[in-house]
Each structure stands twice: as C-alpha cells, then as structure tokens.
C-alpha positions in Angstrom: 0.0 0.0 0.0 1.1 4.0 -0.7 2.1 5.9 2.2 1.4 9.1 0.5 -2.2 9.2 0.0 -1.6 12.4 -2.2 0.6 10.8 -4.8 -2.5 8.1 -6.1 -4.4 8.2 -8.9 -7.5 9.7 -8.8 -9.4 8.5 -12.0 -10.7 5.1 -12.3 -8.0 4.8 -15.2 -5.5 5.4 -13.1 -6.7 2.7 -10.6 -6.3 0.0 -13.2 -3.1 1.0 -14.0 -1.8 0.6 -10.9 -3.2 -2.9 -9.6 -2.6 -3.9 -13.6 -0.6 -6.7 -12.8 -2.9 -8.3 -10.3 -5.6 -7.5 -13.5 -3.2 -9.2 -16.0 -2.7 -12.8 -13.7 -6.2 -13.0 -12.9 -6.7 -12.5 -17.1 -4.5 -15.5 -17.4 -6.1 -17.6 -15.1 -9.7 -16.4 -16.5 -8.3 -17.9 -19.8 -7.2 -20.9 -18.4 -10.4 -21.8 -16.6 -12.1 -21.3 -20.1 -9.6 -22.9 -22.4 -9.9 -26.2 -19.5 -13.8 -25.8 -20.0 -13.1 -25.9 -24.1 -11.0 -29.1 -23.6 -13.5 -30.7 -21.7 -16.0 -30.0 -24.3 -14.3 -32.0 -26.8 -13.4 -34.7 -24.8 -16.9 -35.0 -23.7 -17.7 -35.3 -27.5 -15.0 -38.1 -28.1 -16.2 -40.2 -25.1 -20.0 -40.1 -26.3 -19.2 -40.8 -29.8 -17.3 -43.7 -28.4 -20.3 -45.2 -26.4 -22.6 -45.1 -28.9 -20.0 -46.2 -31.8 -19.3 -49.4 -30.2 -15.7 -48.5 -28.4 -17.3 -47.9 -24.7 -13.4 -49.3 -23.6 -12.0 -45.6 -25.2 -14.0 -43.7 -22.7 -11.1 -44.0 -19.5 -8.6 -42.1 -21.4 -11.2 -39.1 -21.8 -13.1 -39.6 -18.6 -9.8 -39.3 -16.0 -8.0 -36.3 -18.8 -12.1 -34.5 -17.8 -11.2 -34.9 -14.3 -7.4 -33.4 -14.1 -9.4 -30.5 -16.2 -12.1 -30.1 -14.2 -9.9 -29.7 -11.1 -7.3 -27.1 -13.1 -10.1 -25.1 -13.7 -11.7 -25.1 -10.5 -8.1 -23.7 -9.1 -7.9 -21.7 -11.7 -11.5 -19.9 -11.2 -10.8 -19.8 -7.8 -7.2 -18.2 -8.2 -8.7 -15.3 -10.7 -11.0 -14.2 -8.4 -8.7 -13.7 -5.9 -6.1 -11.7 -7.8 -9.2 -9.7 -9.1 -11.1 -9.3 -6.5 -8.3 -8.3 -4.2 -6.9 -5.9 -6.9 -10.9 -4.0 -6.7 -10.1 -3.8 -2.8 -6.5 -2.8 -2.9 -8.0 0.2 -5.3 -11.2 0.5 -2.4 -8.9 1.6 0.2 -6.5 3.3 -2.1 -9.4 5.6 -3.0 -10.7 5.6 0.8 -7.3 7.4 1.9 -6.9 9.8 -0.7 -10.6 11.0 0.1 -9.8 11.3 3.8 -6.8 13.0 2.5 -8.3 15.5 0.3 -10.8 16.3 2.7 -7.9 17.1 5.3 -6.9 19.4 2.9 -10.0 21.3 1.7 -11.3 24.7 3.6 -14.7 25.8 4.6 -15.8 27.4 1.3 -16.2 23.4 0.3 -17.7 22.4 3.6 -20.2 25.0 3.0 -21.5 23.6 -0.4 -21.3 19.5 0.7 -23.0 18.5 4.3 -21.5 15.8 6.0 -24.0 13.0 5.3 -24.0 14.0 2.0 -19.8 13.0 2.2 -20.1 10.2 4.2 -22.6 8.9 1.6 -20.2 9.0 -1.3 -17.0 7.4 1.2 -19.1 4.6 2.4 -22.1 3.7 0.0 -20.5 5.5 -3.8 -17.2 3.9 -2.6 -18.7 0.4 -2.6 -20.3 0.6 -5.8 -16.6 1.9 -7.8 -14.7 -1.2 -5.7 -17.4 -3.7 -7.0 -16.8 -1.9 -10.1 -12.9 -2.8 -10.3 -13.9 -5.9 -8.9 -16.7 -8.1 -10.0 -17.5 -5.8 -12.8 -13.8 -6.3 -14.8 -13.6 -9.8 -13.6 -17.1 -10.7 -15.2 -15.8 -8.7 -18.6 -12.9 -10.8 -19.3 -14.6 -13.9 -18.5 -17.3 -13.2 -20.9 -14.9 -12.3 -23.6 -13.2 -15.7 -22.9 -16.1 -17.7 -22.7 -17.5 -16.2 -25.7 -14.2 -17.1 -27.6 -13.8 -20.5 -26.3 -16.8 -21.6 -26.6 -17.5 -20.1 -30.1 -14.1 -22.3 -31.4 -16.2 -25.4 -30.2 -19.7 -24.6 -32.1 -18.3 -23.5 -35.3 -15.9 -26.4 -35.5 -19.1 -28.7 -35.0 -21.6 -27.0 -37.4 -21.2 -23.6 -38.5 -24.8 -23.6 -39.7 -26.2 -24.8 -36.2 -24.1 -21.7 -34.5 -25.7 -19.1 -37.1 -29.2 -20.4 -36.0 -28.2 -20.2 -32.1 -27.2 -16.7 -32.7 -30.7 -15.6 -33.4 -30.9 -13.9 -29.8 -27.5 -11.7 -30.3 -29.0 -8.8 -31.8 -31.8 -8.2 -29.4 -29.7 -8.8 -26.6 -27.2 -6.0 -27.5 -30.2 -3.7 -28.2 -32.1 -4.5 -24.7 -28.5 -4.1 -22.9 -27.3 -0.5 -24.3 -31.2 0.3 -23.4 -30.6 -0.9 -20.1 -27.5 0.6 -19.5 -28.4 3.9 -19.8 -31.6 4.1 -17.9 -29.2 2.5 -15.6 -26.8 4.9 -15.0 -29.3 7.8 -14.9 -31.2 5.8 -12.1 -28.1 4.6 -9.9 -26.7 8.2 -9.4 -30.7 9.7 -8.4 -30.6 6.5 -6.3 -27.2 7.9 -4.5 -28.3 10.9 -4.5 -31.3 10.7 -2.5 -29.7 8.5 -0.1 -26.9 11.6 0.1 -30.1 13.6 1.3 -31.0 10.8 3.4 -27.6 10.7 5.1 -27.4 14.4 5.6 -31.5 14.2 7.4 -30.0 11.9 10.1 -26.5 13.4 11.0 -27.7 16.8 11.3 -30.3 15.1 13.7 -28.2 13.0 15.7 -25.6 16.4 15.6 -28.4 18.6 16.9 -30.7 16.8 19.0 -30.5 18.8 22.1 -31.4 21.5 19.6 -34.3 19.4 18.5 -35.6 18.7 21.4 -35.3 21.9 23.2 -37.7 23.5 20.6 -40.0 20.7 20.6 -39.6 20.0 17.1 -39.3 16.1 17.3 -42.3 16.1 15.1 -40.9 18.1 12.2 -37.6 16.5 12.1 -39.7 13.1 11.6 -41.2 14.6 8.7 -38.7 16.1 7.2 -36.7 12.5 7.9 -40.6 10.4 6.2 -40.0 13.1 3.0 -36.3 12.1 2.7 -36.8 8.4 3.3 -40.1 8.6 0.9 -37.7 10.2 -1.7 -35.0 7.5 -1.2 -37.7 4.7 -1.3 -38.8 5.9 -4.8 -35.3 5.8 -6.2 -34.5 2.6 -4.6 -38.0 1.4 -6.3 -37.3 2.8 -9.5 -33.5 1.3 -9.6 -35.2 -2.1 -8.3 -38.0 -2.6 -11.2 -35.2 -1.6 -13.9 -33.0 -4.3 -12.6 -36.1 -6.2 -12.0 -37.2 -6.0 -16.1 -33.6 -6.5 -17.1 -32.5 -10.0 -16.4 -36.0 -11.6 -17.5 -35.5 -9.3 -20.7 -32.3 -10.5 -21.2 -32.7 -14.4 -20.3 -36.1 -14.4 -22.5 -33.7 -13.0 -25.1 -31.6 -15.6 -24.6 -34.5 -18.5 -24.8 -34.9 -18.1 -28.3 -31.6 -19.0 -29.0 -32.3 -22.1 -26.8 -35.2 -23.0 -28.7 -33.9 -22.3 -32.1 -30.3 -24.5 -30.7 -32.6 -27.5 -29.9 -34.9 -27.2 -33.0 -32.1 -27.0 -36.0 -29.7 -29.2 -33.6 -32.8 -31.6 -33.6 -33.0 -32.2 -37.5 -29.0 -32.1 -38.0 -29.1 -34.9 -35.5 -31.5 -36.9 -37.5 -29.3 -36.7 -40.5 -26.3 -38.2 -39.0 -23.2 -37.1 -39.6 -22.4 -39.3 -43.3 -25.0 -37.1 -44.2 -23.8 -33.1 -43.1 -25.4 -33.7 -39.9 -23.8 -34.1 -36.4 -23.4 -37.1 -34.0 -24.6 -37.6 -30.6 -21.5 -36.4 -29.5 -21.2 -33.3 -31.3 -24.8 -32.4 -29.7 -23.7 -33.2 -26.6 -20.2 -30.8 -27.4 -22.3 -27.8 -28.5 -24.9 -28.2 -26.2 -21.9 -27.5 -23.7 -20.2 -25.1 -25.2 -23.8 -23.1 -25.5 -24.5 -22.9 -22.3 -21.3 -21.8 -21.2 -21.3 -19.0 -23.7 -25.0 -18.4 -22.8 -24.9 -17.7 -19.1 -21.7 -15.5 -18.8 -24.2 -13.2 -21.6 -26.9 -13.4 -19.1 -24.3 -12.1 -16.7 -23.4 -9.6 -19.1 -26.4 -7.6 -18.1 -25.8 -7.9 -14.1 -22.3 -6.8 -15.2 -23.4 -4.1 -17.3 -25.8 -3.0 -13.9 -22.4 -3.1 -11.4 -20.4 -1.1 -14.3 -23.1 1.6 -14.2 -23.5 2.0 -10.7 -19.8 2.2 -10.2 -19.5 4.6 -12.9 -22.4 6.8 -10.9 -20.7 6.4 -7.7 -17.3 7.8 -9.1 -18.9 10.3 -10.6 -19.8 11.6 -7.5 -16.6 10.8 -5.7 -14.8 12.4 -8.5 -16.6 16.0 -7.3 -14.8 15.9 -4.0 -11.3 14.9 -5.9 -11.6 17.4 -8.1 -12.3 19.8 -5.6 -9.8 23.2 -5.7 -8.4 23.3 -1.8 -8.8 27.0 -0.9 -5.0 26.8 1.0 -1.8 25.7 -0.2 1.6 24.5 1.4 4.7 26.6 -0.1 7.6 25.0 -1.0 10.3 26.2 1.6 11.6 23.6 3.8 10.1 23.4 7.2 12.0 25.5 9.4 14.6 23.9 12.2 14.1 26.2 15.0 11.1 28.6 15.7 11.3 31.6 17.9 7.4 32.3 17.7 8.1 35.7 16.5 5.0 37.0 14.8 4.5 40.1 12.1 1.6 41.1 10.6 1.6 43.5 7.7 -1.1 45.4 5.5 -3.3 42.5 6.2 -6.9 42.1 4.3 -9.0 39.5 4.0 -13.2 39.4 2.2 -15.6 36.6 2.5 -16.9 36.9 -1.0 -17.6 40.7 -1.6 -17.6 41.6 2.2 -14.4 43.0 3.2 -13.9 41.8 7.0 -10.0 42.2 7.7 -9.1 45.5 6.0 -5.0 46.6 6.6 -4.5 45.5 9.3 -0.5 45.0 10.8 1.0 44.4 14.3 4.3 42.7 15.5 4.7 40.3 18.3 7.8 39.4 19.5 8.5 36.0 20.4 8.4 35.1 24.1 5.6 38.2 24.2 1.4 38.4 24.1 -0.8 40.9 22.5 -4.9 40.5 22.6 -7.1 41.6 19.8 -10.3 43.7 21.1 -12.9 45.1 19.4 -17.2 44.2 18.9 -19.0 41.6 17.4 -17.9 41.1 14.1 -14.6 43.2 14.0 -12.9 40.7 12.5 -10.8 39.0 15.3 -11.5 35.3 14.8 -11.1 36.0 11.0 -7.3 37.1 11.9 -7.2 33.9 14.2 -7.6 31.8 12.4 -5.7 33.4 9.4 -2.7 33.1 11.4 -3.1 29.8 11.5 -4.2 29.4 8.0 -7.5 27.9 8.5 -8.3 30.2 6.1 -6.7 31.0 2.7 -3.7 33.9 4.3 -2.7 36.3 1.2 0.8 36.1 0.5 3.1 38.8 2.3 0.8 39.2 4.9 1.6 37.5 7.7 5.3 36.1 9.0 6.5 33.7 11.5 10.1 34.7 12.3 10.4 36.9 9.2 9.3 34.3 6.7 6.1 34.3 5.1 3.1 31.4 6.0 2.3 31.1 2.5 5.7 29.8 1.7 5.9 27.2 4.4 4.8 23.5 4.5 0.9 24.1 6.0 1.9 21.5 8.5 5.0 23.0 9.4 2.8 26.5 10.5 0.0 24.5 12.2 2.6 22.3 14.4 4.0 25.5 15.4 0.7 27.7 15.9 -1.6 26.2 17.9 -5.4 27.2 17.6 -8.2 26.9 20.2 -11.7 28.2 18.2 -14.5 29.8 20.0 -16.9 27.2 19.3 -15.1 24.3 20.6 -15.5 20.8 18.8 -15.5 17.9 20.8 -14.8 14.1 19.2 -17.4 11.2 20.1 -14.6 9.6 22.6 -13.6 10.4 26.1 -12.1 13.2 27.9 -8.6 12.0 27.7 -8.8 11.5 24.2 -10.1 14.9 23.3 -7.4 16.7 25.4 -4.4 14.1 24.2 -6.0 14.4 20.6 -2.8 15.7 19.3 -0.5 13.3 21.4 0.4 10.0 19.7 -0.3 7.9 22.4 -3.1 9.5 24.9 -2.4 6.0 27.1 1.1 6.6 27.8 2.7 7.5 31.0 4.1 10.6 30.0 0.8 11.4 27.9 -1.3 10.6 30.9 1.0 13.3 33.0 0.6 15.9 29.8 -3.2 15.8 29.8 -3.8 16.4 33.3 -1.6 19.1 33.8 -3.1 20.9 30.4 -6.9 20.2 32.0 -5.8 21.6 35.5 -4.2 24.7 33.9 -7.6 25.2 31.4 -9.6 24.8 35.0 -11.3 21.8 33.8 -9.5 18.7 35.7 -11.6 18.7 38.9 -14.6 18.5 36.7 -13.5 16.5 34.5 -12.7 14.1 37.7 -16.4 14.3 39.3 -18.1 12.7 35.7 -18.9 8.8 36.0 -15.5 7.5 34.8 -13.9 10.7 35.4 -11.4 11.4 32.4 -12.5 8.3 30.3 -15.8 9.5 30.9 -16.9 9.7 26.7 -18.5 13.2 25.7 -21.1 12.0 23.1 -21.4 13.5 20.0 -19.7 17.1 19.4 -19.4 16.8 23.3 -23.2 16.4 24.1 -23.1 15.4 27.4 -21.1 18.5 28.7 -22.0 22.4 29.0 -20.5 24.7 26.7 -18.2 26.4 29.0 -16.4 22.7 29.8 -16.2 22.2 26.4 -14.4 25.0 25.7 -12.5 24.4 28.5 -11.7 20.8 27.3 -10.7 22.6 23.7 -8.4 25.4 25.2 -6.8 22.4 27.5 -6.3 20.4 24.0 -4.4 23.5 22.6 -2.0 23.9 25.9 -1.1 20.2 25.8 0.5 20.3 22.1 2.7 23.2 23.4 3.2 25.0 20.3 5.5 28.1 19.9 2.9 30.2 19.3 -0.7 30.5 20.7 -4.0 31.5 19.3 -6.7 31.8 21.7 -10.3 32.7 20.5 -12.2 34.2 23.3 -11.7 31.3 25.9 -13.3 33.2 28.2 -16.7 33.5 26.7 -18.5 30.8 28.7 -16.9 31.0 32.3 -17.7 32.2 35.1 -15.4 35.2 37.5 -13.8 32.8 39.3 -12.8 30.4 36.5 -11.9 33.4 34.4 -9.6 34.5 36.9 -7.4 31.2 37.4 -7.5 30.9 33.6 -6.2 34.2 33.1 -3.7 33.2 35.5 -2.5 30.2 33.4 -2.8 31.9 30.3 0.0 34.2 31.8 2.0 31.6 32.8 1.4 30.4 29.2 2.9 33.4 27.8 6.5 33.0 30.0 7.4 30.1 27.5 5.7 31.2 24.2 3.8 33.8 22.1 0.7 34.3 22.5 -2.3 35.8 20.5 -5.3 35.8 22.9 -9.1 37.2 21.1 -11.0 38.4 23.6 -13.9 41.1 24.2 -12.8 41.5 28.1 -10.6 44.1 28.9 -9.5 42.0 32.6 -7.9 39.5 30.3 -6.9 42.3 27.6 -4.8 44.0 30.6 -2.7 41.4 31.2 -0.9 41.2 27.3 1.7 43.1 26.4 -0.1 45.1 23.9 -3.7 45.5 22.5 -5.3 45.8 19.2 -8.1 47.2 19.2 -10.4 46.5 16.2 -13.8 48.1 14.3 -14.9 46.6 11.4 -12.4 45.1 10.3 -9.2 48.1 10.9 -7.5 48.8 13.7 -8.4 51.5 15.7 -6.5 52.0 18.7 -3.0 50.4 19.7 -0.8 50.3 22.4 -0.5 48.9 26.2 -3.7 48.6 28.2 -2.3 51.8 30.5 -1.9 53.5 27.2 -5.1 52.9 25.6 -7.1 53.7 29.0 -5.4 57.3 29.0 -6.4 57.5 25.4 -9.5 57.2 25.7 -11.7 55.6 23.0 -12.9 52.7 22.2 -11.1 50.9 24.7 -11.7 53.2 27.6 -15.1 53.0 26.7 -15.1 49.1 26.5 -13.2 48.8 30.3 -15.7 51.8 31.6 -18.9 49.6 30.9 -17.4 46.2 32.0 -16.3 47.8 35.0 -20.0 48.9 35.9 -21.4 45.6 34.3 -19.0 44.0 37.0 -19.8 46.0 40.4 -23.3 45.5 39.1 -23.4 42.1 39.4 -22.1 42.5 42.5 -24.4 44.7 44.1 -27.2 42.2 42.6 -25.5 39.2 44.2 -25.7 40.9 48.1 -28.8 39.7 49.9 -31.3 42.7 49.9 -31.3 42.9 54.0 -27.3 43.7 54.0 -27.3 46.7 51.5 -27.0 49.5 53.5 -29.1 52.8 53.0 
C-alpha cells in the first residue's frame, strides 16, 4: 500500500493501471479456466461418440483427462477471483485514503456547499459501488470475452450452420442491454443521491438533538426524515423494477436462441453425420459449449448493472477529488528552529464581496502576548484563524520569524501555531482523548502526565474528575453530554497540551464564570512566560494582562498600544473597560442579599 495518499491516482483509469498486474494474472487464469472448460467439451464429445460407436473401452482415457481438467479449472477460477477481486479492494482503500486525505486538505468554502452526510454517503455507499466496479465488474468482462471465444471455437468447428441459428438472440440482446445501461446509470446516481439527502437528514439530527428537542420539534424533524426516506424509497423502487425487467429481458432474449439450438440441432441430429449432420457427441459438445457461452451473456447484463453503478458512484466521488483546496503549502523547507516571532503587515481579508480584515499590521515578538479587542464582528476570529491558516492567508501578509506562511509546509505552521476556536468541537470519545488528541499515544505515561496538567491549567480537571469514569468519561457527540463552558475548556486544554511556539486563543473566556476566568487568566500568563501568544477576547480583565492591545472596528484597527496606554487615550477601549467595570460591580451589588445593602 502507498504511504502518501496524495501521490495516487485519482481516475478510475489510473486505478487499473496501478493494480494492472494483479488484473493481468487473474486475465490468465480467466483464460485458463475457459480454455480447461473448451477441452472438456471435446473430450466430452469423443467419449460419447465412443459409447454409442461401439468403443465404450475408449471412454477411460477421456473420462480421467475431464477430471485433471475439471480440477485445473476449478483452481484456476478460484485463483482469478482472488487476484481480481483483491486488486478492486486494494484500489477501495486506495481511494478511501486519498478522500480522507483531500478532505484534510480542503477549507470551509467546500464544507459549506457538501454536508457531511451527503460526504459520508459517497465514502461509504459511492465507494462500494466503484470497488465492485474494479472488482466483479472487470472480472465478469474478461470472463465473458473468454467464454465467448472459447466456446465459439467449439460450435463453429461442429456445425457452423447450427451456430448461425443459435445466434438468433444476439442482436436483441445488444439492443435491450445498451437500453438498459443507460436508464441504468441515470437511475443509480438519483438513487445515491437521495440517499446523500438521506444521510445528511439523520447526522444533522443526531448532531443537533438537544437543539431538536429543546424546541420541541421532534415532530418536524420526523417529517422532514418520512419526506427524505419517501424520496429515497422511490429511487430505490425505480433502480429495483429496472433491474427487475432487465434480467428476465435479457434471459427471454436468450431463450430463443435455446429454442432455435434445440430445433435445427434436432433435425442435423436426425441426418447423421455421413449425411452433413452431427453425431450424438457433437450435440452433446455444442450443447456445452452453449450454455457456457449463454450464461456469462446473461451475466453480461448484471455486469453491465455493477459497471453503471460504479460509474455513478465515481462520478460523485470524482466531485470531492476534483475539488480546488482554498489553501496551499509553499515550498520552503520546514524551518529547524522557531522563535514564535509574529508580524503582521497590510493585512486584508473578504468573505466573497464583504471585506472583513481591512490593513490591518502588528508585530509580536517571540516570548511576548498581544490581545485583539474590538465588537462583534470586528474581524478578530477572521485574523485567528488566518494566522493559523485555516483560512486561505494572502501572501506577504503575515510572517512567522520573518518568513512568510504562504511559503511554508501548511503542517509546518500549524505544528508551530496552535489554535483553540471559540466554538469548541468535541470528538465522540472520552475526555482523555479529546485533550491528548494531538498526542500519539493519549495512554502513555508521559501522555497521561501531559493531559492532566493541560486540564488543571484550562480549569477543567476537577470537573472533568467528578463525571462517572472521570477522564475516560466519553462526551457523546460534538461533546453532548457536557456544558458549553467545559467544552471550551476541554478545547483550550487540547491546545496547551500540544505546546506549540505560538498561541492562538479565540475568546476562551466566553462561557466562564469570574472565578474560572480569573485562574485561567492566570494560566494563560504563565502560558505566555514560555511562548507567544495571541489571545481574542472582548474583556478588557484578560486584555490588561498582554503586552499590547489591538483594538479593532470593522475590520481596521483602531486604537493600539499597552492597556495603560489605551485607557489614557480614551476611545474605544476606555469606553469598552468603563462599561465592563460597571457591568462587574453590578453584578455584585445584585448578588448581596437585599437585607445587608446599607441605605
């Protein structure tokens, strides 16, 4: 198997090219197993002939040569399928990797077109249909073309005439399989299409059902789920009574060249051979030969079926392969040593025609913190998570250590910038696991040490300590079973533990509490002693404690400087630390029992 996903082919071309050789022995063995089958044939005519020609002592030199046959072509069947077969698998997971691996690299303008049932749709079911494809599909087109040959040297050898009459049912039968193919195709991809839908119905459910229930919408979603299922029954339906006409369409196609075999074959018999007829034996020969010829045709039509749906299931696959990825690696080698220094410069960034990041530049020296303020929508998690490049950074905008992200390896930046987003995203597996997520081994010693010391820095060990199994407690889906604030705990704990040179921190402190806010401050400072950090925030308490603040309205800076600085300025800023200061004593006055307030 590849280790580099990104180096495969993606077209179903390129597939057979690669497992060709496994393609090419189990071609050989195919013709084997049909060039055993045309032996047999004639023997099987020689040994008749010499029962009813008076010689029944000729027939053990036949009979035991049919058995040696018969038992080469069983291994030989047996052996083509497995080089076949295996080669259709081998090219299954092939293309399984290089879609997990193209959907690693793809960015959020995709993820915004394709759900993810819709993708987990093509990687399971579309996937299945293109491996029986290189499969069963190529194996049963060789062994019809062999079949077809060997058998055909047997019949025309015996009577040419009698094969001519046999072939009556070979033009309808390419007529009703093009027509079948095509209706087909058509009905296979609507088919995976509407179980796409389907797919998307029930993860978006299972994603959101504290959503669901909490409006009381339980009802709804079933219908919506009954319309989608209704949809994908219809399709299914349709597919089935197409498949369902096909094969009796093709097998009574195939009856009249049985009947029209057994009627001329018939009378030549009744000549005799002297005569320009054939002999019992040669009935017998072609009678074999026919059917074996005969039933890998039928099978041409279940072949033809696999072909199409594999060819509809690619076709779909093929979309996400041939997907652009918004950001690209450059080609400098990955840097040796990384300071953390950070520079932004004239930086700008637009979702579509909306300009949300609009020249904006700052420097951060490594070792040293800065926090980005502003309101709603001022663009801070946009410059987040463009440091990171989670989003497509313009060239010459922003620099680690004086050299420019866009021309380093994109896993060289992200192993050196860490990022914990806002809206944290929890995996369906226990605490442990989605704090060690970037750790190899979450089980070992030293792993075990790392995680609890990055959860009791992010306030959420002692927590995480009174759930059932305390940290192999599992979270459910997106964290389900937890409150937003411990899961964005749990996230900034699963950014500390990495210990990346520099830090990216959006708003961590949006769903805390005083108290918690305060001993999470406290770690992020000690945070910033051994690397830089960038912290997003809308509080000026945490704001105060960074070296420096930007201080951002739609999209530009406005104000700059230390917090000391920027409260003597006035502004923005001053304005921002004014009302939080009231919000706070507020909600301390409010928090006194009425009786103790005094007058």
């Amino acid at each position: 198997m590849a280790h580099d996903p990104g180096a495969l082919p993606t077209t179903l071309g390129g597939q057979f090219k690669r497992h060709l050789p496994a393609y090419l022995a189990g071609g050989v063995l195919l013709g084997v197993f049909q060039l055993a089958l045309n032996r047999i044939d004639w023997l099987s005519k020689d040994a008749i002939d010499a029962v009813f020609g008076g010689a029944p002592e000729r027939v053990t030199g036949p009979a035991v040569m049919i058995f040696g046959l018969a038992a080469l072509s069983f291994a030989s069947r047996v052996g083509s399928r497995w080089f076949i077969f295996n080669a259709g698998r081998d090219a299954e997971y092939e293309l399984r990797a290089l879609l997990l691996h193209r959907l690693h690299r793809l960015g959020t303008a995709f993820y915004r077109t394709m759900s993810a049932g819709e993708i987990m749709s093509r990687s399971s079911n579309d996937l299945q249909q293109v491996r029986l494809l290189l499969g069963f599909g190529i194996l049963n087109i060789v062994n019809v073309v062999f079949a077809f040959a060997s058998a055909l040297e047997v019949m025309v050898n015996i009577s040419v005439r009698l094969t001519l009459v046999s072939f009556v049912m070979l033009p309808a039968m390419v007529l009703i399989t093009r027509s079948f193919s095509r209706q087909m195709f058509t009905r296979t991809r609507h088919n995976q299409e509407t179980l796409g839908k389907l797919s998307e119905v029930l993860q978006t459910n299972l994603a959101g059902v504290r959503v669901v229930r909490s409006f009381a919408l339980e009802a709804r979603e079933r219908r919506r789920f009954a319309a989608a299922n209704d949809a994908y029954l219809e399709a299914s339906l349709s597919l089935a009574r197409l498949r369902g006409l096909m094969f009796p369409a093709v097998g009574a196609a195939s009856t009249l060249g049985v009947l029209a075999f057994f009627w001329y074959g018939a009378s030549l018999l009744e000549v005799g051979a002297e005569d320009g007829g054939i002999t019992r034996g040669d009935f017998f020969a072609f009678w074999l030969a026919y059917g074996r010829m005969t039933w890998p045709m039928i099978a041409f039509g279940f072949s033809i079926s696999v072909i199409q749906r594999g060819r509809a299931g690619y076709a779909r696959l093929a979309e996400i392969f041939r997907a652009v990825p918004e950001i690209m690696g450059g080609a400098l080698p990955s840097p040796k040593h990384v300071a953390g220094a950070i520079s932004v410069r004239g930086l700008s960034f637009a979702y579509g025609e909306r300009k949300v990041v609009d020249d904006v530049s700052f420097d951060v020296p490594a070792g040293k913190s800065v926090a980005l303020v502003g309101r709603t929508g001022s663009g801070k998690s946009t410059i987040a998570m463009l440091l990171a490049r989670l989003l497509p950074t313009p060239p010459g905008a922003v620099f680690v250590d004086d050299q420019d992200v866009c021309d380093l390896p994109l896993a060289a930046v992200r192993a050196n910038v860490g990022y914990a987003q806002q809206d944290a995203f929890l995996f369906s597996t226990t605490v442990s696991r989605n704090v060690g997520f970037s750790l190899d081994d979450c089980d070992s010693e030293d792993a075990v040490r790392r995680i609890r010391h990055a959860a009791r820095e992010a306030q959420v060990l002692e927590e995480a300590l009174g759930l059932p199994e305390q940290l192999e407690t599992v979270v459910g889906e997106r964290g389900v079973q937890l409150s937003g604030g411990q899961k964005q705990r749990i996230a900034l704990a699963r950014a500390l533990v990495r210990e990346p040179k520099v830090l990216v921190l959006d708003d961590p402190l949006s769903a805390v509490d005083a108290k918690t806010e305060a001993a999470i401050l406290a770690a992020i400072d000690r945070q910033a002693a051994e690397r830089t950090v960038i912290l997003v925030t809308h509080r000026v308490a945490a704001a105060s404690r960074c070296d420096q603040v930007v201080v951002l309205d739609e999209g530009r800076i406005l104000q700059q400087g230390t917090h000391d600085e920027l409260i003597r300025e006035g502004g923005l800023y001053a304005a921002f630390a004014e009302e939080q200061s009231a919000k706070t004593a507020l909600d301390e006055l409010e928090s006194v029992p009425s009786g103790s307030v005094p007058a």
